[in-house]
C-alpha positions in Angstrom: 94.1 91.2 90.4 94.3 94.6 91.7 92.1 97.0 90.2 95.4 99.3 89.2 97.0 96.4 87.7 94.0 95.7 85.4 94.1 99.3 84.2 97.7 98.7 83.7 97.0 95.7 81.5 94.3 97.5 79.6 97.3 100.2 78.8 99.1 98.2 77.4 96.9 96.6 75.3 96.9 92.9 77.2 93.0 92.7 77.5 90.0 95.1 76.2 88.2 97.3 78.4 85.1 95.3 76.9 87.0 91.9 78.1 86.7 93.2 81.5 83.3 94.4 81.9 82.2 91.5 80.6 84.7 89.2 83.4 83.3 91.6 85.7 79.7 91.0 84.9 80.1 87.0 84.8 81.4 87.7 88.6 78.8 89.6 89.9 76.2 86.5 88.3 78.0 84.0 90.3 78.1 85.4 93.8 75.5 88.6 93.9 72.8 85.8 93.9 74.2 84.6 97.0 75.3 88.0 98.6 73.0 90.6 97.5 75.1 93.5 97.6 74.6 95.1 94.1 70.8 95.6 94.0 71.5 97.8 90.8 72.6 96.2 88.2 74.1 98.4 84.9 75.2 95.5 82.9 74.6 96.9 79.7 75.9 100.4 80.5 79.3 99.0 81.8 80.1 97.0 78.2 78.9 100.8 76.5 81.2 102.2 79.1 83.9 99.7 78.4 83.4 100.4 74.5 83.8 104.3 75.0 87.1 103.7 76.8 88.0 101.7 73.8 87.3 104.0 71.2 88.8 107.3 72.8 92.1 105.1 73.1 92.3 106.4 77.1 95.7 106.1 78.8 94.4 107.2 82.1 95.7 105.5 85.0 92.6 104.1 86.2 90.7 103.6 83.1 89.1 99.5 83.0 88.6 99.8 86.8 85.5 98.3 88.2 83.4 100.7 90.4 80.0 100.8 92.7 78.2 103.6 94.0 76.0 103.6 97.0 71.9 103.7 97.3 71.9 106.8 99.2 74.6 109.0 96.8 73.4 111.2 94.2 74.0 108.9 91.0 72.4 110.4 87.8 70.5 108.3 86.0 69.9 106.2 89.1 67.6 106.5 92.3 68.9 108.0 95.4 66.2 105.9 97.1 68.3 105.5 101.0 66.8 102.3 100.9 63.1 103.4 101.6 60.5 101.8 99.1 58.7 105.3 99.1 61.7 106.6 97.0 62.5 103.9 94.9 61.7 106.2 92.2 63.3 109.2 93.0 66.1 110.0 90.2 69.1 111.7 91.5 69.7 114.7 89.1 73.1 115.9 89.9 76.2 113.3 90.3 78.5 113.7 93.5 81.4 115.2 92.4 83.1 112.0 94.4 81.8 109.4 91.9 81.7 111.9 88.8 85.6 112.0 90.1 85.5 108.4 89.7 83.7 108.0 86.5 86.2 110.8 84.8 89.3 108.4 85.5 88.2 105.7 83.2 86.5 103.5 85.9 83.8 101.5 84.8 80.4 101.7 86.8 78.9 98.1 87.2 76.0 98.8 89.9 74.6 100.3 93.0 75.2 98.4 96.4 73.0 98.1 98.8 72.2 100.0 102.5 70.0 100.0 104.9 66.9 102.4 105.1 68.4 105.8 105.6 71.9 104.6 106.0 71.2 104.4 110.2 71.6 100.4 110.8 75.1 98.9 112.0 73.5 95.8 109.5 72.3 96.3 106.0 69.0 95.3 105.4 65.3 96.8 104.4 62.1 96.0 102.7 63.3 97.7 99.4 66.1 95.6 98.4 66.1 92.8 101.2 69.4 91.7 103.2 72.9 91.8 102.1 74.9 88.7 103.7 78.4 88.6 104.4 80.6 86.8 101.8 82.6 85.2 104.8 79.9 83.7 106.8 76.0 83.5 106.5 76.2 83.8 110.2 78.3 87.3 110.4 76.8 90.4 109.2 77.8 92.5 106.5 77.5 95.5 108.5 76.1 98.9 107.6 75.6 100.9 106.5 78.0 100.7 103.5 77.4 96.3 103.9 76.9 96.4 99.9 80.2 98.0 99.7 81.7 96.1 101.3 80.2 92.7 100.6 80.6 93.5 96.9 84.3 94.5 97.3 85.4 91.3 99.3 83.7 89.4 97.0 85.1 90.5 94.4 82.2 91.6 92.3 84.4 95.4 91.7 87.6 96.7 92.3 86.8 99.5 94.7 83.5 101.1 96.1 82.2 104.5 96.8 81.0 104.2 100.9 79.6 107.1 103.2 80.9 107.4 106.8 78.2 109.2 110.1 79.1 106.9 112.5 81.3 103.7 110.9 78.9 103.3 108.0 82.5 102.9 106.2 85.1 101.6 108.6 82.5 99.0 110.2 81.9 97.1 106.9 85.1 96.9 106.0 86.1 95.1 109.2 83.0 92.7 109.1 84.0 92.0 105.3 88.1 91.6 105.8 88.7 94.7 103.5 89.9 98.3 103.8 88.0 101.4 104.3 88.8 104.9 104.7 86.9 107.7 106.3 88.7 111.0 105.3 88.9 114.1 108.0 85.6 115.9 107.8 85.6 118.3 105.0 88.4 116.5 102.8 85.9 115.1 100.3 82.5 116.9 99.3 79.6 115.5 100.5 76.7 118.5 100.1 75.6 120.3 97.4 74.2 117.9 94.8 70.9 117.7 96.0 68.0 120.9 97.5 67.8 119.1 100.8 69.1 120.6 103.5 71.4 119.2 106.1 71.1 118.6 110.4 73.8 119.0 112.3 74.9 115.1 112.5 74.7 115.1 108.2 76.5 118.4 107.8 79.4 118.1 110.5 80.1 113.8 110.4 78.7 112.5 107.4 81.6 111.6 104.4 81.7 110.1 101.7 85.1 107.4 101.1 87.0 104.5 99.4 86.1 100.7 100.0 89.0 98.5 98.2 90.8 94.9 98.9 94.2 96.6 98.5 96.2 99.4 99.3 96.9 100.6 95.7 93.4 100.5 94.7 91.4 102.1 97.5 94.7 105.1 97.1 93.4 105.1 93.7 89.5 105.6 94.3 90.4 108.4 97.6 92.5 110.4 94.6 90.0 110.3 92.2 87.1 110.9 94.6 88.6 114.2 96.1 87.0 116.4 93.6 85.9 120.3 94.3 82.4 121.6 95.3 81.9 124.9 96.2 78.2 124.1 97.2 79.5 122.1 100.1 79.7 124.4 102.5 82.0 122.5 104.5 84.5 121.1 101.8 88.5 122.4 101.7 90.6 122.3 99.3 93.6 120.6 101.1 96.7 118.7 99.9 96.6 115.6 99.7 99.8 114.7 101.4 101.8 117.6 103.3 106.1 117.5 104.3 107.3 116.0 106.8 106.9 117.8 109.6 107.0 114.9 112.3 110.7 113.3 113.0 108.9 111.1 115.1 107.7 108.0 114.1 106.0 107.2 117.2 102.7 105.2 117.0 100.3 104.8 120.1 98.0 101.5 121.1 94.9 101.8 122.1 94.4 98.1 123.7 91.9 98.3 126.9 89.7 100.7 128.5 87.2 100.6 131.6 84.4 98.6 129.3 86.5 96.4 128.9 88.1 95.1 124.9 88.0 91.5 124.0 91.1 89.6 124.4 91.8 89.1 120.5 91.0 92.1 119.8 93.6 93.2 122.1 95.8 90.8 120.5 95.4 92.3 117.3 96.1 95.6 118.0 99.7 94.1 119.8 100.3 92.1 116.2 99.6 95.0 114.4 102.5 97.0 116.4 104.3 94.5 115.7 103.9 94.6 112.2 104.3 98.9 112.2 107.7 98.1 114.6 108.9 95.8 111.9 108.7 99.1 109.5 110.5 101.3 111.6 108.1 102.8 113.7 108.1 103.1 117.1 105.3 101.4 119.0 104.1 102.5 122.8 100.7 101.5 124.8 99.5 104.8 124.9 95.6 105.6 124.7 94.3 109.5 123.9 93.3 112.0 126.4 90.2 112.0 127.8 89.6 109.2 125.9 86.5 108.1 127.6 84.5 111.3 127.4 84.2 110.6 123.9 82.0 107.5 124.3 78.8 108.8 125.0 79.7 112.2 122.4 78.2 110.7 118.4 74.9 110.3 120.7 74.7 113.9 122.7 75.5 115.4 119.4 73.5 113.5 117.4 70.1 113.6 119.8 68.6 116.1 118.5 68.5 115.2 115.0 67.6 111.7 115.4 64.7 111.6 118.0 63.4 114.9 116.6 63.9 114.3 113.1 64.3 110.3 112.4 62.1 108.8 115.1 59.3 110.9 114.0 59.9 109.6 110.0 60.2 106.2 110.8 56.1 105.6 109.5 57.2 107.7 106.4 60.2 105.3 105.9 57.7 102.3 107.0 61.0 100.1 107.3 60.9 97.3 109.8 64.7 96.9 110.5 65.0 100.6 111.0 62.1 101.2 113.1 63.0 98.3 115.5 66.3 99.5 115.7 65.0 103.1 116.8 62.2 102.6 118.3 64.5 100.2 121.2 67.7 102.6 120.6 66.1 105.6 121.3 66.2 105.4 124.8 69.8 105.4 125.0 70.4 108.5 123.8 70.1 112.2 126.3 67.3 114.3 125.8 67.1 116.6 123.0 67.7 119.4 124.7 69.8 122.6 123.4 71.4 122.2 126.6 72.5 118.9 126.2 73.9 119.6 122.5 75.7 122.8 123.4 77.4 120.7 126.5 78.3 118.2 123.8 79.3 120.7 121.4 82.0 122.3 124.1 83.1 118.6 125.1 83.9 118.1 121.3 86.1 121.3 121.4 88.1 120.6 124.1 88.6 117.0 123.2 89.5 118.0 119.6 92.2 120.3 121.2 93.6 117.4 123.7 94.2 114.9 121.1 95.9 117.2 118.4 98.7 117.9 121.4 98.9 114.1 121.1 98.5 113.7 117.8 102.1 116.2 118.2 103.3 113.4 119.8 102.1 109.9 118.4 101.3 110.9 114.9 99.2 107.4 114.8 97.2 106.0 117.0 95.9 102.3 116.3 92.2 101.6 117.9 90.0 98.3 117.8 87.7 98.5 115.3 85.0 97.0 117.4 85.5 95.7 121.1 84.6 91.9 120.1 85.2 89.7 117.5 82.1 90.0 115.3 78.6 91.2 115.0 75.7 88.7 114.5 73.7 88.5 111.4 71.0 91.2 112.1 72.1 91.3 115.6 71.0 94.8 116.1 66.8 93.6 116.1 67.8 90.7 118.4 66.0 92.1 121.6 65.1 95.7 123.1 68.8 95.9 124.5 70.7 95.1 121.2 72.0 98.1 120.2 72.8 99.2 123.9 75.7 96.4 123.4 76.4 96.9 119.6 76.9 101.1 120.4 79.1 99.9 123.1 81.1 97.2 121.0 81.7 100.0 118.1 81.9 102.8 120.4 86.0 103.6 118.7 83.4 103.4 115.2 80.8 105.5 116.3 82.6 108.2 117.9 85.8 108.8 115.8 83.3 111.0 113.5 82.4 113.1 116.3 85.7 114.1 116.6 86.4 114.6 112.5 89.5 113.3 112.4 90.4 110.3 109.8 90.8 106.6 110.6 91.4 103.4 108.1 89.8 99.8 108.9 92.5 97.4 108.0 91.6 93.7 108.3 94.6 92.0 110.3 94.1 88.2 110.5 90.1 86.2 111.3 88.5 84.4 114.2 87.3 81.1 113.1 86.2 82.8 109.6 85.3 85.6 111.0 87.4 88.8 109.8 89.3 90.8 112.5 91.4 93.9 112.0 91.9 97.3 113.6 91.7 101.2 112.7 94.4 103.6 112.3 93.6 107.1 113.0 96.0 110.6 112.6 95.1 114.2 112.6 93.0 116.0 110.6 93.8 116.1 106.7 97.0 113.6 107.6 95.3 111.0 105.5 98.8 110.5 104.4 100.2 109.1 107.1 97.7 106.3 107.7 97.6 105.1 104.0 101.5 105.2 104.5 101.0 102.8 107.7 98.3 100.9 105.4 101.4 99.9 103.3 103.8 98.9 104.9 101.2 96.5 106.8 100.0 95.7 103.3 103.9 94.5 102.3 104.4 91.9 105.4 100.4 90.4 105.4 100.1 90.4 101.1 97.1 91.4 99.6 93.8 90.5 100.3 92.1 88.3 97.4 88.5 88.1 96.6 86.6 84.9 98.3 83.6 83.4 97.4 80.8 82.8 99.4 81.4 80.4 102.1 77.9 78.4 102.1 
């Protein structure tokens, strides 16, 4: 069942908040075993949470709803340990206002999913918590770096899970796991504040927290309750969620090829998917961004400085063997850390950000692939020095979309021979709106997505 329709149920007294939990729980021991994405486990303080709902008689909308929270979000009472064994025990001691948001509605916290160290791996896995596989293929992977999330979601073991988005960490999972994520326009939900850290650039100006859900209703439920204020973030705004009409058009643009080249079902999919939108009213055109290329190579000029002067240099702090790998053969990829080379960036963002809001004008939606092939490999990205030359270019639509701050939606649209395929749905800034309204009606003609089991 949907998350909502559970709450619903618990309303009107059908089933006890307790009965829930305690369903929940009995999931999460028949397939986490299998999956390893909750590497938390809160059994007992779900049922007390479950028993608290009870007793204050709640009517709120959302109340029996089972949630997760990620390894590298302040959670008090649990570790914010990014997946690195050296901070295993380091207690959060603030909650984001996202997940207190969360906890406030009724939902009812059953664990912590996993990541991999430092939240920088397009797979989830590290020497703290191990490897989280994906529920619909031993061979796929779960991808990062919200795979926990996502794993846990398609699997059933909660209704909706708190993700965090720099460069697909969101959208990405959800694809590899046939479920929906949403990463709202930079700013819309606070992500600072909670802890003394301070922020790079990359952190400060891409990095957001969103909803991970199996259906539409639920993951709108978790984005409203998440979007809670925070005047320590710097960078949050209090905008509406939903504004008036101010487009007659219902024009949509496909993204379907470009000079690398997009796998032929995933060009498929994007077709089907206009399709599916045309069905509902909209009209559909072939129509790709401006400038769309020069934003292949801008996550990485942006994001040079604070990775091969900041990360690289950590990775024998973090002492994580995925993550060094990854970095130590990734690293060359990216332009030198230069100031000139980040203001260039910096300017390119600006005048690309300007381009595609004159097209937003015009195609208030614009479908993209979600990644340029079919699937990732199981730990893919540690195959040889040149994997994640291929994986950044195979998720380039992932890695950059956060460069440019705007909001996209993975929606899972159809499989491969098991292995999930879908596409995102991207709009302009703070028109979150607008895609979860697309989300529906695609929602309405596929049905639901159902939890499935592990398939070995």
């Amino acid at each position: 069942m949907d998350g909502v329709e559970v709450a619903k149920l618990l309303r009107n007294k059908k089933i006890s908040a307790q009965e829930i939990a305690v369903s929940q729980i009995m999931r999460i021991n028949a397939v986490n075993g299998k999956l390893n994405a909750i590497v938390e486990r809160c059994d007992e303080e779900a049922i007390a949470d479950a028993r608290k709902i009870e007793s204050l008689h709640s009517n709120s909308r959302y109340a029996g709803m089972t949630m997760t929270t990620k390894i590298n979000a302040d959670h008090s009472g649990f570790s914010n340990s990014n997946g690195v064994k050296r901070w295993a025990k380091s207690p959060s001691q603030h909650t984001a206002p996202c997940i207190q948001g969360m906890i406030d509605s009724g939902m009812i916290m059953v664990g912590r999913t996993n990541a991999p160290a430092m939240a920088m791996r397009y797979h989830t896995d590290n020497d703290l918590f191990g490897e989280t596989l994906n529920p619909h293929g031993i061979h796929l992977t779960c991808g990062g770096s919200s795979g926990g999330a996502a794993s846990a979601v398609a699997a059933g073991m909660c209704h909706v899970a708190q993700g965090s988005d720099v460069g697909g960490s969101i959208r990405f999972p959800a694809y590899c796991n046939g479920v929906i994520g949403l990463r709202p326009t930079m700013g819309r939900m606070t992500t600072g504040g909670t802890n003394p850290n301070a922020r790079g650039w990359t952190a400060a100006n891409m990095a957001t927290y969103g909803p991970i859900a199996r259906t539409m209703q639920d993951l709108r439920a978790a984005y409203h309750t998440m979007l809670q204020p925070n005047w320590a973030d710097p960078f949050w705004t209090p905008a509406p969620e939903s504004f008036a009409h101010q487009h007659s058009s219902q024009k949509v643009a496909l993204v379907i090829d470009d000079s690398l080249g997009v796998d032929p079902i995933v060009r498929d999919t994007i077709r089907y998917t206009g399709k599916l939108l045309e069905n509902a009213g909209y009209e559909v055109i072939e129509q790709s961004p401006p400038r769309m290329e020069e934003c292949f190579d801008l996550w990485m000029s942006l994001s040079s400085l604070d990775l091969l002067l900041g990360l690289v240099p950590m990775l024998p702090l973090t002492d994580d063997t995925g993550l060094t790998t990854v970095f130590e053969n990734w690293q060359h990829d990216f332009p030198a850390p230069t100031a000139e080379v980040f203001l260039k960036a910096h300017m390119l963002r600006d005048l690309l950000i300007r381009d595609w809001n004159q097209f937003f004008e015009k195609y208030p939606l614009v479908v993209l692939p979600a990644y340029a092939t079919s699937f990732m490999r199981r730990s893919q990205d540690t195959e040889n020095p040149s994997s994640m030359t291929e994986i950044a270019k195979d998720a380039r639509y992932m890695l950059n979309i956060p460069a440019l701050a705007f909001p996209a939606m993975s929606f899972p649209i159809g499989s491969d021979n098991g292995a999930p395929l879908g596409v995102q749905i991207a709009a302009h800034s703070w028109r979150e709106d607008l895609i979860l309204n697309a989300g529906d009606v695609i929602e309405q003609q596929l049905g639901k997505i159902s939890p499935v089991d592990p398939a070995w």
